[in-house]
TORSE-187484 format. One record per residue (C-alpha): residue number from 1; residue in one letter; x, y, z. Coordinates in pm, 1 decimal, always signed. Last residue first. Layout:
TORSE-187484
<pos NUM	code A	c1 X	c2 Y	c3 Z>;
...
//
This chain:
TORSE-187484
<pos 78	code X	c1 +6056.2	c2 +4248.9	c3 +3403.7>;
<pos 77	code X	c1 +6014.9	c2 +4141.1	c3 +3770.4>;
<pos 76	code X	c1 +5945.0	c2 +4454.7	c3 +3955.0>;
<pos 75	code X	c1 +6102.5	c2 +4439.8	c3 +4311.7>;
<pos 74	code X	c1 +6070.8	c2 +4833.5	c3 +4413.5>;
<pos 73	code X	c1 +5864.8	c2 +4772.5	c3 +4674.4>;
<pos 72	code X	c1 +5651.1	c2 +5087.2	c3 +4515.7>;
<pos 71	code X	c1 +5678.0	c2 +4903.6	c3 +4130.2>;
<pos 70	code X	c1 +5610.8	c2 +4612.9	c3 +4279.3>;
<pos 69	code X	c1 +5309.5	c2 +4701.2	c3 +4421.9>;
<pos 68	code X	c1 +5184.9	c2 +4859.7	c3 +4114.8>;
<pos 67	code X	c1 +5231.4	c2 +4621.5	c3 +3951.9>;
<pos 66	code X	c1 +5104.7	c2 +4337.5	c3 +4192.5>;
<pos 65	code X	c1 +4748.4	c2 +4564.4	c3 +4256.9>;
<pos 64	code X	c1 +4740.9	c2 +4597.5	c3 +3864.7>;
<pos 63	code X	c1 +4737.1	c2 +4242.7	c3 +3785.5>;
<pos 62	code X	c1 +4516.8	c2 +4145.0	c3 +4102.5>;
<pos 61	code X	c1 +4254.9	c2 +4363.9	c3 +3985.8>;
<pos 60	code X	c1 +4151.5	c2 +4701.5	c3 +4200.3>;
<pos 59	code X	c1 +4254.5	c2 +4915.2	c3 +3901.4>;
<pos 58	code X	c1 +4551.2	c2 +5174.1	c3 +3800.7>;
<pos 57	code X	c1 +4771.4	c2 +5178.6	c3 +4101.1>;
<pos 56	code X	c1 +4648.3	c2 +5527.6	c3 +4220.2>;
<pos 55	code X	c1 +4926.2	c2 +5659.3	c3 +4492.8>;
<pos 54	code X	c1 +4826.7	c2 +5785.8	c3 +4855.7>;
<pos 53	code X	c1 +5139.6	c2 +5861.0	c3 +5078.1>;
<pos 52	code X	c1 +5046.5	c2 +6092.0	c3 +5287.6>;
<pos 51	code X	c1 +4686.9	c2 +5921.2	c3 +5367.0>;
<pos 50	code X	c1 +4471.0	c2 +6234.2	c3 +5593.2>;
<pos 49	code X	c1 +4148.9	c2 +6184.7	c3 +5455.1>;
<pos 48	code X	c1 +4178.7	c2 +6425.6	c3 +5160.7>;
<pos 47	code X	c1 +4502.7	c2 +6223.8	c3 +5038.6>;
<pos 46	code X	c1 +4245.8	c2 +5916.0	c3 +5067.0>;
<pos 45	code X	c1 +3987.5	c2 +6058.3	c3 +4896.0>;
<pos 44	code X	c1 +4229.8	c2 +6198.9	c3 +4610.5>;
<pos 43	code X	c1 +4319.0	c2 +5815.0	c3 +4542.6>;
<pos 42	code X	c1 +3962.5	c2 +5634.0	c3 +4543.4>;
<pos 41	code X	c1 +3896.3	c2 +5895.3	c3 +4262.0>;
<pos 40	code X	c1 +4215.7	c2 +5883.2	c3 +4108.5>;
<pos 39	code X	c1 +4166.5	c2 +5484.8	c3 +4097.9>;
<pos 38	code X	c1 +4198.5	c2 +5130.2	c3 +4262.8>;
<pos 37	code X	c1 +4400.9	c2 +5280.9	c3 +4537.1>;
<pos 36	code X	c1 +4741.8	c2 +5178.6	c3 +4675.8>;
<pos 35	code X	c1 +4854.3	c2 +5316.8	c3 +5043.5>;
<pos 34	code X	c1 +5231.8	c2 +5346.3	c3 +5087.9>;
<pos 33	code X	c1 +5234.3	c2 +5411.8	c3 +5496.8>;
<pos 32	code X	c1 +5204.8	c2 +5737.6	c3 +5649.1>;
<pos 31	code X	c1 +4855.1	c2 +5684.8	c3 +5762.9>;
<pos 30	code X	c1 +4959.7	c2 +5385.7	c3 +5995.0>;
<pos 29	code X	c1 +5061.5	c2 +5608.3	c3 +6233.3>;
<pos 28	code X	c1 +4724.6	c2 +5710.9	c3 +6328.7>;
<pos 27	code X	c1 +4692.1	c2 +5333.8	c3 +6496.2>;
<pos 26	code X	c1 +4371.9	c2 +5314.4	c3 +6668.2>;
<pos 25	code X	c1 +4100.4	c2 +5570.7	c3 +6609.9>;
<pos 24	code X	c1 +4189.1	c2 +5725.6	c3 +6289.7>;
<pos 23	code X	c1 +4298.1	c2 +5373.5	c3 +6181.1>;
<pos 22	code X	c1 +3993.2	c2 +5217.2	c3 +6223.7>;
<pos 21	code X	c1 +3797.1	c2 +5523.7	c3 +6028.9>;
<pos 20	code X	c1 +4001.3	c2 +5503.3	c3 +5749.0>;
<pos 19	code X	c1 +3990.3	c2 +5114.5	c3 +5691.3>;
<pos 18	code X	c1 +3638.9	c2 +5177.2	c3 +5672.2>;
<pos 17	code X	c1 +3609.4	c2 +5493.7	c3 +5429.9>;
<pos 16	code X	c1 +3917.6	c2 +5305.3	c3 +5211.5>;
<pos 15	code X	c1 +3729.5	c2 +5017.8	c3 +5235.0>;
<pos 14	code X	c1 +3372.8	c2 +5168.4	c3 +5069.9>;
<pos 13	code X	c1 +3609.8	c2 +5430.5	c3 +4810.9>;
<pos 12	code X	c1 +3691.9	c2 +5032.5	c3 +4716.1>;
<pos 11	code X	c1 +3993.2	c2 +4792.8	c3 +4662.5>;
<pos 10	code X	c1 +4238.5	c2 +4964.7	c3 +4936.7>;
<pos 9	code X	c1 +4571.1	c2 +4811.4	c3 +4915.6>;
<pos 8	code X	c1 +4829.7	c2 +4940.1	c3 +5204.7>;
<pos 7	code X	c1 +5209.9	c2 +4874.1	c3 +5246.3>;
<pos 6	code X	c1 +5500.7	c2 +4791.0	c3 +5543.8>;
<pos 5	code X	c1 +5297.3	c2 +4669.3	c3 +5788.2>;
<pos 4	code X	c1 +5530.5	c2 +4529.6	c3 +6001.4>;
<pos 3	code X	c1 +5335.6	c2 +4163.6	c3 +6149.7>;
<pos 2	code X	c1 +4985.9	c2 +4215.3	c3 +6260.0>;
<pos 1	code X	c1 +4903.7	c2 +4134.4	c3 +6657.9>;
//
């Protein structure tokens, strides 16, 4: 069993389409977490597949996934 899932990253419009699919089936819930996308693209594709709480951090590299992680956890380090 996963620990609290507390936020989403989503690298690809491929993963998204995956992780999607697994969670339509299994745990629904899950689509009212934070989920992060690598672009506006990747971003309105999840809103259109049912993600609440879709936001675009900017790029699928590690710098931009930790901003924009921080910036939703709300533990930035400036």
């Amino acid at each position: 069993m996963l620990p609290d899932i507390n936020l989403i990253w989503v690298t690809s419009g491929e993963s998204l389409s995956n992780l999607s699919e697994y969670v339509t089936l299994h745990t629904p819930e899950w689509k009212t977490l934070p989920i992060l996308t690598p672009s506006i693209r990747v971003n309105q594709q999840a809103i259109e597949m049912g993600w609440i709480n879709a936001s675009c951090a900017q790029g699928a590299d590690d710098n931009s996934l930790i901003k924009a992680t921080e910036f939703h956890t709300g533990k930035q380090n400036d």
